[in-house]
KOLMAR-107837 format. One record per atom (N, C-alpha, C): residue in three letters; x, y, z. Coordinates in pm, whole numbers, plus 50000, padded with zeros to 5 digits. Each point is the difference from the previous one (the first is absolute). Layout:
# KOLMAR-107837
ALAXYZ;...
***
This chain:
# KOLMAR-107837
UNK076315452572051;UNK501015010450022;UNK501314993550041;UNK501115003049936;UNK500704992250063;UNK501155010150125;UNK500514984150047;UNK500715006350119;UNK501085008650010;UNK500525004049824;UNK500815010549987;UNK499485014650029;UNK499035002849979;UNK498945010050050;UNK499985003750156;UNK500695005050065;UNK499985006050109;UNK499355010150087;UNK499875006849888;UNK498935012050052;UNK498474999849974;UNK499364998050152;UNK498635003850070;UNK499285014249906;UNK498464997449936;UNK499685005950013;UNK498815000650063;UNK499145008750083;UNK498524998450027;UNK499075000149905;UNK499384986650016;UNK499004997049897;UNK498735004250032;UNK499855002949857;UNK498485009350071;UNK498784994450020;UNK499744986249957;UNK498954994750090;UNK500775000250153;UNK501094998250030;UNK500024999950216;UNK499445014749977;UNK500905009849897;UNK499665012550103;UNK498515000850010;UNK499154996949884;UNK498905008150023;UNK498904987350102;UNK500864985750039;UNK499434998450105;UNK500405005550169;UNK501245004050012;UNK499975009050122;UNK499535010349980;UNK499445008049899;UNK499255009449984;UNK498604996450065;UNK499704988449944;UNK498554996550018;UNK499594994950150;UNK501144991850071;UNK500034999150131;UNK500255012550102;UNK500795013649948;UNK500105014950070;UNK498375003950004;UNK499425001949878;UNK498635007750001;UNK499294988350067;UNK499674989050038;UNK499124991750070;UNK500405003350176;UNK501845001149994;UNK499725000850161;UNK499855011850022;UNK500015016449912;UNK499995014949991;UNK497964996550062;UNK499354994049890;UNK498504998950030;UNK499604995550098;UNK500834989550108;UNK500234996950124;UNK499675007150100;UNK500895005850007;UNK500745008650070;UNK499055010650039;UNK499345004149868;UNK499405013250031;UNK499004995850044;UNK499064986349925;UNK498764996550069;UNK499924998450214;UNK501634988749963;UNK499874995850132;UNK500005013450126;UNK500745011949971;UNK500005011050073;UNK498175008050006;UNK499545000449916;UNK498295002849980;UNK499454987650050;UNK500194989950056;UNK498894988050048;UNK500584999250108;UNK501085000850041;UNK500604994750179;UNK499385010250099;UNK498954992750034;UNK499285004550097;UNK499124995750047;UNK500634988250123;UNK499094988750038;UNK498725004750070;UNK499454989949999;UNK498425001750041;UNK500024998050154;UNK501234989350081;UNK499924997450088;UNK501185014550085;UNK500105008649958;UNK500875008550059;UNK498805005850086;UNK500225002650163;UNK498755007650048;UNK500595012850043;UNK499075006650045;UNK500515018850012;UNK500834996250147;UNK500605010249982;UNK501475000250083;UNK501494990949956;UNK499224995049884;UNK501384990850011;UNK500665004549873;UNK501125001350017;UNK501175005149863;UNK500284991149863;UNK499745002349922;UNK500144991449849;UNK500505012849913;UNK501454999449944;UNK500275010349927;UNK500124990849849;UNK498974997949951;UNK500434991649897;UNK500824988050038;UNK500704993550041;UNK500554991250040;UNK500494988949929;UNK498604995549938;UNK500364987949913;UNK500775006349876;UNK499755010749968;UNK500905005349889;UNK501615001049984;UNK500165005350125;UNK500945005449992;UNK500744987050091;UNK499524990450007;UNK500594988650059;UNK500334994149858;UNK499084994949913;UNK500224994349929;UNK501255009049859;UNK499785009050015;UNK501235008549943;UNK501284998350060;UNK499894997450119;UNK501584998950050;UNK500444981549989;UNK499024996550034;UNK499914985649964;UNK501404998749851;UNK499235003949891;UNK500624999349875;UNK501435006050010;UNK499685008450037;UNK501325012949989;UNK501294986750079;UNK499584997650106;UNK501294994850076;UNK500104988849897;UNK499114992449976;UNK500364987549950;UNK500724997949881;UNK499505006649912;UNK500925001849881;UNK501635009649986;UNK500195008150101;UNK501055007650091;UNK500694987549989;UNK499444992450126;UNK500834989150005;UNK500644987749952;UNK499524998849871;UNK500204991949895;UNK501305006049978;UNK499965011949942;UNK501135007349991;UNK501084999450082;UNK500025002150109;UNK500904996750133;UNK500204989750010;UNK499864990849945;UNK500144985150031;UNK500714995749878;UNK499755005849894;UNK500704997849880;UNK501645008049979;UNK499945008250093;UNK501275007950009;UNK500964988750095;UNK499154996950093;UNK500804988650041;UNK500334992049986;UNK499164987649929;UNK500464988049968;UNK501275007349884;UNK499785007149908;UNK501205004949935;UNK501155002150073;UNK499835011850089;UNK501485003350071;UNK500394986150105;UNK499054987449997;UNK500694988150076;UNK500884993749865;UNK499374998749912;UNK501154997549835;UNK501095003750031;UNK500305013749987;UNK501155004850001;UNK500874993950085;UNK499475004450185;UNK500734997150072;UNK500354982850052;UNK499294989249932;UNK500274990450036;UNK500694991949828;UNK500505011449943;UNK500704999049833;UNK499464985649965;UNK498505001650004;UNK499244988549945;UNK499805001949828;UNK500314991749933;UNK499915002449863;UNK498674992849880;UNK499314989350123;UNK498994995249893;UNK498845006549970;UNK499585012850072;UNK499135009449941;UNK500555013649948;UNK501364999249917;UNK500255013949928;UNK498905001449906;UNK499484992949941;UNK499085004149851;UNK498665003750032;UNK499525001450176;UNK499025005750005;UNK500255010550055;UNK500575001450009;UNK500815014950085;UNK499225013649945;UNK500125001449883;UNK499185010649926;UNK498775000450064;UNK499034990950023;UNK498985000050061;UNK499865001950128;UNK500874994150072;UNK499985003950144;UNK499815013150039;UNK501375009349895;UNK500255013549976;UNK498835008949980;UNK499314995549935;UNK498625006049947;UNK498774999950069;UNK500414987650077;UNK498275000250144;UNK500745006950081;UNK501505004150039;UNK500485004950093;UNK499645016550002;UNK500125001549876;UNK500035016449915;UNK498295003150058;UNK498884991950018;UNK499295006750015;UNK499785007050186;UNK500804997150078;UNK500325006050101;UNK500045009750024;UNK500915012649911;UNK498885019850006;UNK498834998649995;UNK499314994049946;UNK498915002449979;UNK498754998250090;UNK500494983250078;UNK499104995850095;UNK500705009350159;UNK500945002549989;UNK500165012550111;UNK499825013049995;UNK499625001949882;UNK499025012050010;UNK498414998950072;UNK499724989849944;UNK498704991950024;UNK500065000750160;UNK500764997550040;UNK500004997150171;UNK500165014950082;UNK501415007249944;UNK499665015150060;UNK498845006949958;UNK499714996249891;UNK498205010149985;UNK498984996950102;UNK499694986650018;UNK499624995750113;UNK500435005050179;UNK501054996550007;UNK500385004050137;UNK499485019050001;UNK500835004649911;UNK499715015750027;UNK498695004050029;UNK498974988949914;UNK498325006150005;UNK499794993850104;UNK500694986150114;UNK499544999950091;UNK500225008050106;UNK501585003649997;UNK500365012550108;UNK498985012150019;UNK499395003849852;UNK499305013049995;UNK498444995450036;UNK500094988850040;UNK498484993850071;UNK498985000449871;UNK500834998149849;UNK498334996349897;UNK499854982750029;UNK500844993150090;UNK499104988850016;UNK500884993150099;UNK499394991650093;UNK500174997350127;UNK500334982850006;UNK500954999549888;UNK500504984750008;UNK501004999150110;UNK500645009850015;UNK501204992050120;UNK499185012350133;UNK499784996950095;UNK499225006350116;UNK500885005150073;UNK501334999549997;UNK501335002750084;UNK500075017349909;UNK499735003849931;UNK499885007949924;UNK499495014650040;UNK498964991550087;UNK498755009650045;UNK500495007050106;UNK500435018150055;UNK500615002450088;UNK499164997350126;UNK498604996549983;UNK499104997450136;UNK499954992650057;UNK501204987049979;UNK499574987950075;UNK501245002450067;UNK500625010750014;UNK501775003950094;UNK499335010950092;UNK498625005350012;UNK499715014550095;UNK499134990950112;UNK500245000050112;UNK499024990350137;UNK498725006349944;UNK500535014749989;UNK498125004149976;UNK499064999649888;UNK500614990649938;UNK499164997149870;UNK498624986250058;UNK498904997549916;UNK499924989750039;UNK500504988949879;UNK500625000849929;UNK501074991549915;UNK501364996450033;UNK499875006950107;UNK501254998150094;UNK500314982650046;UNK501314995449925;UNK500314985749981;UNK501324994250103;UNK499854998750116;UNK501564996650080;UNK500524988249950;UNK499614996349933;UNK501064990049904;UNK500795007749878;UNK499305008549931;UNK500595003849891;UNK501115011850093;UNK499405004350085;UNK501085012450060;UNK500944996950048;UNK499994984450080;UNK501304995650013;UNK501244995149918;UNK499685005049849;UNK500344993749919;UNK500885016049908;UNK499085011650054;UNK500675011749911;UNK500975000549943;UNK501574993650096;UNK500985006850002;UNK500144994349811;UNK499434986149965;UNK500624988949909;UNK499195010449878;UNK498695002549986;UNK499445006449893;UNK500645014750004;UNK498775013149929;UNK500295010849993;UNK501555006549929;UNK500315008650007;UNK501365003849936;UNK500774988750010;UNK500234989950069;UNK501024992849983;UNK499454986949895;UNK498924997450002;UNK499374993849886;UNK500315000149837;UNK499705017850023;UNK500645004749855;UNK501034998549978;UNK500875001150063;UNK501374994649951;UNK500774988449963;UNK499154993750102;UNK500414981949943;UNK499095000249850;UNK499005002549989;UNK499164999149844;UNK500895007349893;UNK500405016750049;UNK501005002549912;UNK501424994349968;UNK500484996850084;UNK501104990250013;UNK499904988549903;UNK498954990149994;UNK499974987049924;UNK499575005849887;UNK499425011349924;UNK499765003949896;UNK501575003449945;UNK500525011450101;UNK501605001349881;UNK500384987450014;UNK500344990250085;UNK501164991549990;UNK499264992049882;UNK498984993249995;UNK498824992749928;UNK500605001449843;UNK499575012849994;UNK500595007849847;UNK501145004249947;UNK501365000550130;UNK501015002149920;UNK500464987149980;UNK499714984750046;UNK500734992450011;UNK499434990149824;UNK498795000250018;UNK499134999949880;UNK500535003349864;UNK500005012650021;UNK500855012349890;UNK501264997249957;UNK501014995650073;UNK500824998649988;UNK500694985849928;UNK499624992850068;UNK499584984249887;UNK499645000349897;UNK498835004450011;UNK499535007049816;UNK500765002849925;UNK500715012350067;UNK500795010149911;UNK501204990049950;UNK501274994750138;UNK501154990149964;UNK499504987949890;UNK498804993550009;UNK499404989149898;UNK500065005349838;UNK498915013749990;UNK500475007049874;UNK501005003249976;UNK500545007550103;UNK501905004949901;UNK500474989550001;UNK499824987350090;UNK500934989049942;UNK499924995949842;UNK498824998849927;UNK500104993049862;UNK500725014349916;UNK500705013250032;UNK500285008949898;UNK501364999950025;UNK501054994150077;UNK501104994750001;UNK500584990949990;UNK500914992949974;UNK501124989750049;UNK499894994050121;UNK500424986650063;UNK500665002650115;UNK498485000350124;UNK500674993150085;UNK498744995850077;UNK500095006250187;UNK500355014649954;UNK500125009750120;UNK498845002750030;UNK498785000149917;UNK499095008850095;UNK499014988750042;UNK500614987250003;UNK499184984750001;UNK500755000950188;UNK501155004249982;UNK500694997250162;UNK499785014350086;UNK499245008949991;UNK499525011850020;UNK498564992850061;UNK499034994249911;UNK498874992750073;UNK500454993150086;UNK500784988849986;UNK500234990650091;UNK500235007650134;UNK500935009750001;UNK500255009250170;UNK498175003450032;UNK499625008849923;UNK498535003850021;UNK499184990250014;UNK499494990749949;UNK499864988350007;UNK499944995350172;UNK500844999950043;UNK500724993950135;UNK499275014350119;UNK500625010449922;UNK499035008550127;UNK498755004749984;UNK499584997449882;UNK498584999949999;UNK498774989150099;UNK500804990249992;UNK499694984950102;UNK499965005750111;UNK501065009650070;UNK499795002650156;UNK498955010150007;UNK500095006949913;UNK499025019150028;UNK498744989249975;UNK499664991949923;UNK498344994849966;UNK499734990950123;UNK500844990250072;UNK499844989950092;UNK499785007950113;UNK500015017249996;UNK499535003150180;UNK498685010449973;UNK500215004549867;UNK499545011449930;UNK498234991549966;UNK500094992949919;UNK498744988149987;UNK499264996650100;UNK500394993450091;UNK499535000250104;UNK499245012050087;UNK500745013250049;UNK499645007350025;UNK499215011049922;UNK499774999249872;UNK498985005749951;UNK498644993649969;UNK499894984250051;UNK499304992449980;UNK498935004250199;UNK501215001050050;UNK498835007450139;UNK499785011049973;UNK500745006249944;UNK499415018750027;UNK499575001549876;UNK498824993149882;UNK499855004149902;UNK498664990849985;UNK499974991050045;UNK499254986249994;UNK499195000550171;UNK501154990950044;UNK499444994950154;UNK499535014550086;UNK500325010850008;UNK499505012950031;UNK498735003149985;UNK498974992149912;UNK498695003250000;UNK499794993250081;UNK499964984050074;UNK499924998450112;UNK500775003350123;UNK499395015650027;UNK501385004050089;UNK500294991450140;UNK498764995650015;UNK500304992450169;UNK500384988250008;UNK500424991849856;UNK500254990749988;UNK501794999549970;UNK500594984950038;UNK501495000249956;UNK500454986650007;UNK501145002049869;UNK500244982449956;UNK501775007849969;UNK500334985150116;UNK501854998949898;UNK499994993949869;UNK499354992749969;UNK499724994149881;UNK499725004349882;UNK498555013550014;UNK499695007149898;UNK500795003749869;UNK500955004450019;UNK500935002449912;UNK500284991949912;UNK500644992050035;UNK500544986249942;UNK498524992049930;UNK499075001350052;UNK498704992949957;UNK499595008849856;UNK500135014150026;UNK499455009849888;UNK501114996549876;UNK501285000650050;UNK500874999149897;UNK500474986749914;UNK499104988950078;UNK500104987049941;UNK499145001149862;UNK498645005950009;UNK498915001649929;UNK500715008849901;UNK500525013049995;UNK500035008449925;UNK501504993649884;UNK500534991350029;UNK500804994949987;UNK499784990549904;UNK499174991949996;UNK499334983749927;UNK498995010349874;UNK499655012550067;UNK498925005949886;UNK501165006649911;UNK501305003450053;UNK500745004749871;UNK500574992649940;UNK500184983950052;UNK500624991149895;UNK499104992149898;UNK498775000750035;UNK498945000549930;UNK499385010449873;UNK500555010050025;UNK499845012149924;UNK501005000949889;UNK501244996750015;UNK501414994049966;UNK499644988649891;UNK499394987750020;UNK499414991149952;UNK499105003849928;UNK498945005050007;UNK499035001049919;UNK500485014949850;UNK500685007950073;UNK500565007949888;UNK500444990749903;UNK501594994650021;UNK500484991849940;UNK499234987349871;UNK499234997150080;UNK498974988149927;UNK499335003749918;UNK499475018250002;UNK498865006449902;UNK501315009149872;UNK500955002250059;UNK501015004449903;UNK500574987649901;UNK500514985450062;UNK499994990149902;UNK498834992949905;UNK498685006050036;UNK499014996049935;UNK499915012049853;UNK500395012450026;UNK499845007549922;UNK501704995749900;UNK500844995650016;UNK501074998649942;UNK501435004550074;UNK500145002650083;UNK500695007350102;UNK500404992350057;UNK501405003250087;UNK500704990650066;UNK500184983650000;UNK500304996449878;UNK499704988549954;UNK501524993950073;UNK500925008850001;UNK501384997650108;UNK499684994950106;UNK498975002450083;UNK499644990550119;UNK499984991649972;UNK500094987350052;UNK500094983850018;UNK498994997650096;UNK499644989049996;UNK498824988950039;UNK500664999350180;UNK501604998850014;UNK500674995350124;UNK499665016150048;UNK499795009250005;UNK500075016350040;UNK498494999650079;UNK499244999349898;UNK498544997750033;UNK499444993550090;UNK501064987850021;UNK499614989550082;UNK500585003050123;UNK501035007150023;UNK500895005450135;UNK498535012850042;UNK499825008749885;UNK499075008750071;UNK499144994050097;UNK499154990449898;UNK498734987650081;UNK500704999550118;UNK501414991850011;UNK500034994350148;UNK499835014550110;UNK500625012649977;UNK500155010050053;UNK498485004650042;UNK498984998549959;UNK498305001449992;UNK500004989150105;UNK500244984549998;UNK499314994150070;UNK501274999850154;UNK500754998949986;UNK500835007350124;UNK499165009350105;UNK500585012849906;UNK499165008250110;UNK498845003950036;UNK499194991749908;UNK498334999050049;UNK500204986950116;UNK500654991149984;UNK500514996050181;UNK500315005350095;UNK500695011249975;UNK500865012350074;UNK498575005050073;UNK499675009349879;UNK498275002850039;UNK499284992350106;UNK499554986850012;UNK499384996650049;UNK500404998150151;UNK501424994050037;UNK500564998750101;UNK500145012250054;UNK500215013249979;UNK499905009150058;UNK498435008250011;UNK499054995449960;UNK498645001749992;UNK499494986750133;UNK500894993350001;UNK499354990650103;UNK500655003450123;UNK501315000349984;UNK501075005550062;UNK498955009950148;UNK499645009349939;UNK499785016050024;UNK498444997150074;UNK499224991649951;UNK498784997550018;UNK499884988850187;UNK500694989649938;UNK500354985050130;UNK500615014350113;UNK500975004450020;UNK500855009550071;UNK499115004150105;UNK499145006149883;UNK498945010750090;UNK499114991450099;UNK499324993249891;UNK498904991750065;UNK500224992550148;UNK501434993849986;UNK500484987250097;UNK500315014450128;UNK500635014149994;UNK500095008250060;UNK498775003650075;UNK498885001349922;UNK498625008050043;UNK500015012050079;UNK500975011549931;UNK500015013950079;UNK499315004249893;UNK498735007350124;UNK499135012649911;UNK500485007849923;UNK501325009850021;UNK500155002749922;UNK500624998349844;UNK500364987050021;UNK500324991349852;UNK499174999849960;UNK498934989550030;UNK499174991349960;UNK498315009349907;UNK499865009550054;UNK499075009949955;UNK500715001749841;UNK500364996749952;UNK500895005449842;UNK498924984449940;UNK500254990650054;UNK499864987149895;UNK498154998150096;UNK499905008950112;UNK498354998250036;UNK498955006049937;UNK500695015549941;UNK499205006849898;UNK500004993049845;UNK501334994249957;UNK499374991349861;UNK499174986250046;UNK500574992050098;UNK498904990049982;UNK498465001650010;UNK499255017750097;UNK498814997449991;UNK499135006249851;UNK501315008749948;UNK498965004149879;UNK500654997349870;UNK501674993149990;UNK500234995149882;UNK500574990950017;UNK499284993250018;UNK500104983450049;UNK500414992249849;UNK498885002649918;UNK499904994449871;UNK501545004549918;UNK500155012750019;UNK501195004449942;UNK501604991150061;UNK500114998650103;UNK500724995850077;UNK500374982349949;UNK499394999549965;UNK500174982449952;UNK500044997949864;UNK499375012249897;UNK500164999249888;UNK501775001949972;UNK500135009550058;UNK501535004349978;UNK501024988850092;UNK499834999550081;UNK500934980950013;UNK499514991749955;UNK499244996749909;UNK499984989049931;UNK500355002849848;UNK499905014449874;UNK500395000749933;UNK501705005550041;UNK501025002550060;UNK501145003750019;UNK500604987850052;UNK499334992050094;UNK500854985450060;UNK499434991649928;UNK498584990750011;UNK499674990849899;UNK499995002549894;UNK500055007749897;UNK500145000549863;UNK501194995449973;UNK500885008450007;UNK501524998849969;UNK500074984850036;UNK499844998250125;UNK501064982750032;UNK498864992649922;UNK498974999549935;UNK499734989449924;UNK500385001249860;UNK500035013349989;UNK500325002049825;UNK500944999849965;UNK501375004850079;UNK500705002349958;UNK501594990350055;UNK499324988850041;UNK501304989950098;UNK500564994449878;UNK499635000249887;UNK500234990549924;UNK500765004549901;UNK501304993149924;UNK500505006549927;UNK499445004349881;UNK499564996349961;UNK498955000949843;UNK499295011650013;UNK499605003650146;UNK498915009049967;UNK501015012850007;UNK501195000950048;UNK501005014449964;UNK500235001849913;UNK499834990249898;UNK501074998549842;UNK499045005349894;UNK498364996450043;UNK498584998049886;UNK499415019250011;UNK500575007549927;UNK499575012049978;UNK498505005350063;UNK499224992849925;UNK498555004250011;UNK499964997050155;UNK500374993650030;UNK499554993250130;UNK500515013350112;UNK501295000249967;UNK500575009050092;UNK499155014950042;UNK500015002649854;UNK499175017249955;UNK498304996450105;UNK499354990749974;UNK498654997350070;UNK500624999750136;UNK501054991150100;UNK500004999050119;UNK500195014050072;UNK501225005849922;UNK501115014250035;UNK498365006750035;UNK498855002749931;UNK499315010249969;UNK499144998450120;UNK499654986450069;UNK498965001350090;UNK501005001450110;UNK500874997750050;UNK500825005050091;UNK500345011950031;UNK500055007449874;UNK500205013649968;UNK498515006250070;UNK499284993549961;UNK498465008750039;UNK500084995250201;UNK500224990850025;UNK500114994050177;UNK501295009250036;UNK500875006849947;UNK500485004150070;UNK499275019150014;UNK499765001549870;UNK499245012250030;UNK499234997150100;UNK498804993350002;UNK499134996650088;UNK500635001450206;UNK500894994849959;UNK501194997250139;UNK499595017050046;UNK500635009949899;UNK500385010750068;UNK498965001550026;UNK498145000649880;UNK499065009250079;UNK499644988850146;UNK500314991350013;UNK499964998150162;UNK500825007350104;UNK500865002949962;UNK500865003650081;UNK499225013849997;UNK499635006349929;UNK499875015349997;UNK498275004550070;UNK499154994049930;UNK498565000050020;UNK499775000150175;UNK499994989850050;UNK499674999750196;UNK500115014150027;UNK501655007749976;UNK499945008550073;UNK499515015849967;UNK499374997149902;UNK499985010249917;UNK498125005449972;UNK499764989349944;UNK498314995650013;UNK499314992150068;UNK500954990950056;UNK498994993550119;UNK499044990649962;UNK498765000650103;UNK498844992649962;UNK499355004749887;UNK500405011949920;UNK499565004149919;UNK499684994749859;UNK501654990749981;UNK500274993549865;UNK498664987249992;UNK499584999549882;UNK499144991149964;UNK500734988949916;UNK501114998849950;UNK500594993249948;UNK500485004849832;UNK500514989549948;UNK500835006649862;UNK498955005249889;UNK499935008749952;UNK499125007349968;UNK500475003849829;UNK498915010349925;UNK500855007049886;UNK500565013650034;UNK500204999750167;UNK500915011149990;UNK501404997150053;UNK500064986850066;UNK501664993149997;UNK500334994349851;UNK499104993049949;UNK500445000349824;UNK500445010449912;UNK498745009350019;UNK500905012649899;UNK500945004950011;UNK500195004850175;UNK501825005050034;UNK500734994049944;UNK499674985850009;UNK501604990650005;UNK499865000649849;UNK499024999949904;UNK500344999149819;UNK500405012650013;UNK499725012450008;UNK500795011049991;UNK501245001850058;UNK500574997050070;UNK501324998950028;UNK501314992749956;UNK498564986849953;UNK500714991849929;UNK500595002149881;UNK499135010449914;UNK500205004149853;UNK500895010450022;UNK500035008150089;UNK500815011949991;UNK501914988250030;UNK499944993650097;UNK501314990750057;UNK500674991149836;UNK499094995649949;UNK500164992949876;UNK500195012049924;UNK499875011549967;UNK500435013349892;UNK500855000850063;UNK500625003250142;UNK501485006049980;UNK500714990450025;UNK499814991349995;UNK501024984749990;UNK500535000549854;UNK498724997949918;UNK500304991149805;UNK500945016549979;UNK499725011550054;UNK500475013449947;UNK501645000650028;UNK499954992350128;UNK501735004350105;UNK500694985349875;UNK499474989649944;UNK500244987949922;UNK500875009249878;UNK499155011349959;UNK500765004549867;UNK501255005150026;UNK500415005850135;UNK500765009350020;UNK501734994249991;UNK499824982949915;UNK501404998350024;UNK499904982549908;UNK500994998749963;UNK499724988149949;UNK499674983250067;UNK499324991249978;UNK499454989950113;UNK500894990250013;UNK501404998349926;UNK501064991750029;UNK501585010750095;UNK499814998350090;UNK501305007050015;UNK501094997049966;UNK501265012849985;UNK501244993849923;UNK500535007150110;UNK501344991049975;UNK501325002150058;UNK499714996850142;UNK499224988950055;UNK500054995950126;UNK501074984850034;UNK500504997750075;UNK500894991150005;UNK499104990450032;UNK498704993650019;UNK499224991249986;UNK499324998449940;UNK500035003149859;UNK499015001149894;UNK499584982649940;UNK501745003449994;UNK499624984649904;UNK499524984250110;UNK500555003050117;UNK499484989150085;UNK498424999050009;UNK499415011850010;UNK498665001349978;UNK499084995149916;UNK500835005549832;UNK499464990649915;UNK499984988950006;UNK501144993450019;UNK500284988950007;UNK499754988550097;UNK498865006850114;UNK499524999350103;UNK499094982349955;UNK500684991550098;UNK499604984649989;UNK499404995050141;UNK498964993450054;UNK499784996450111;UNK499064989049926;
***
């Protein structure tokens, strides 16, 4: 195909393999909701489904956040008028685009937890705020003023700002190629710049009240910055691996070898980032030894111990052996195999983060009902990606860094 050919279409072997990955995690889903129902649960004790609806939110945030992370590294383009990734821009645009979608995913969730169909965040529950309950929690009650109505608002809050800032990039990127003149290129760049401040306080704080909130008695300055390192390396990875499966099919043949290889360094960067703030967050606590820290990293070491080391060693040792080297940024195949198991350690990352507080001693480990979620989510994330791909052509015009891009040498 050649590179005069601009316009994306969805090919129908992907579609009818995210088809085929939707109905595997749809069969998931429904099984895993009909089987979650441990053997070790004894009478009196509460299990509302749990692992289900853990592992549903699991997905939901994670691929959310691919999205959110892809809106960013974009709106950092703009605002730091960096020009050697204009020609993936389209793509960025397109993992960014799936963001309605994974925030729907998240308010469907929250609302069914408010209405108590499932008991992932426990701050939720109005009985652990009445003395006369016996669920009655003086940790979580000292905490009211931060959840409840004022909760909702910070969640509603990062949803509009989330989406108009999103939207709006989108929109200035498309009307830019149907004019002259490189006004709606300096329109991002302003947005661009305040998108950086609303995400640098906004990220963070939806990363406690969305995430760290299932461990309500637990608290990290760090958290934030730790969640958003991860969600971050999985969208430049996502970025990468699009790119690599679109030049295999004939597509974007305008990328250069030097583009590809800046992505790589950007992967093995902030999977450093990753780790130092994963160690960061971890040494802190430990060298501290306050109970109430330390109970967050005491519940994974006694029952996901195994998990816990798999995921620092595929997110920190993988990367720094595979990827220190220049050859291995430049060698395609190589990249697509590394990007992909990182991609899976960082999923993995979140169901640690999510599982302790949610299921407990319950989890038996990775199962076919953390596989099926994550292929079903996966297939549905990959359909409205290759779909948001058609919605515009994959070289942009009329950007004042076009041609440096191409022309992109390192």
């Amino acid at each position: 195909m050649s590179s005069d050919n601009l316009t994306f279409t969805f090919p129908s072997k992907a579609k009818m393999f995210s088809f085929v990955l939707m109905g595997i995690g749809l069969l998931a889903i429904i099984m895993m909701f009909l089987m979650d129902h441990p053997s070790s649960v004894v009478e009196g004790e509460e299990y509302h489904h749990n692992r289900f609806w853990a592992n549903i939110f699991a997905d939901s945030f994670f691929f959310m956040s691919i999205a959110l992370a892809a809106a960013f590294f974009l709106g950092m383009q703009y605002a730091a008028e960096a020009g050697w990734a204009t020609t993936v821009k389209r793509i960025m645009e397109a993992v960014m685009w799936y963001l309605p979608y994974g925030l729907c995913f998240m308010m469907l969730i929250f609302i069914l937890g408010q209405m108590h169909v499932h008991h992932i965040f426990h701050w939720m529950d109005s009985d652990v705020y009445d003395p006369a309950s016996p669920k009655f929690d003086a940790v979580i009650n000292a905490k009211k003023g931060y959840f409840g109505a004022f909760w909702w608002i910070r969640t509603l809050l990062y949803v509009v700002l989330w989406l108009f800032f999103t939207w709006k990039l989108r929109k200035n990127s498309h009307d830019a190629d149907l004019v002259t003149g490189h006004d709606h290129h300096w329109k991002n760049v302003k947005l661009g710049a305040w998108f950086m401040v609303v995400f640098a306080v906004t990220s963070s704080t939806a990363a406690w009240d969305w995430v760290m909130s299932i461990d309500t008695h637990w608290f990290s300055t760090l958290f934030g910055w730790y969640l958003f390192s991860g969600m971050w390396v999985s969208a430049i990875i996502t970025i990468i691996l699009i790119t690599l499966y679109l030049k295999r099919i004939g597509h974007m043949e305008f990328v250069n070898e030097s583009t590809m290889h800046d992505l790589g360094k950007w992967m093995f960067a902030i999977s450093f980032l990753w780790t130092y703030l994963y160690f960061s967050q971890f040494m802190l606590i430990w060298y501290a030894n306050i109970s109430e820290e330390v109970i967050y990293f005491q519940q994974r070491w006694e029952n996901y111990k195994g998990l816990m080391w798999t995921v620092f060693f595929i997110n920190f040792a993988f990367p720094m052996v595979m990827l220190i080297s220049r050859d291995s940024k430049r060698n395609f195949y190589f990249l697509t195999f590394v990007g992909l198991i990182i991609f899976v350690g960082h999923w993995l990352d979140v169901i640690m983060m999510v599982m302790p507080g949610t299921v407990g001693h319950h989890w038996t480990g990775i199962s076919w009902m953390e596989i099926g979620t994550f292929l079903g989510f996966l297939g549905f994330f990959i359909n409205i990606v290759l779909r948001n791909l058609e919605k515009a052509p994959l070289k942009v015009k009329n950007h004042p860094f076009i041609e440096e891009s191409l022309h992109h040498n390192i």
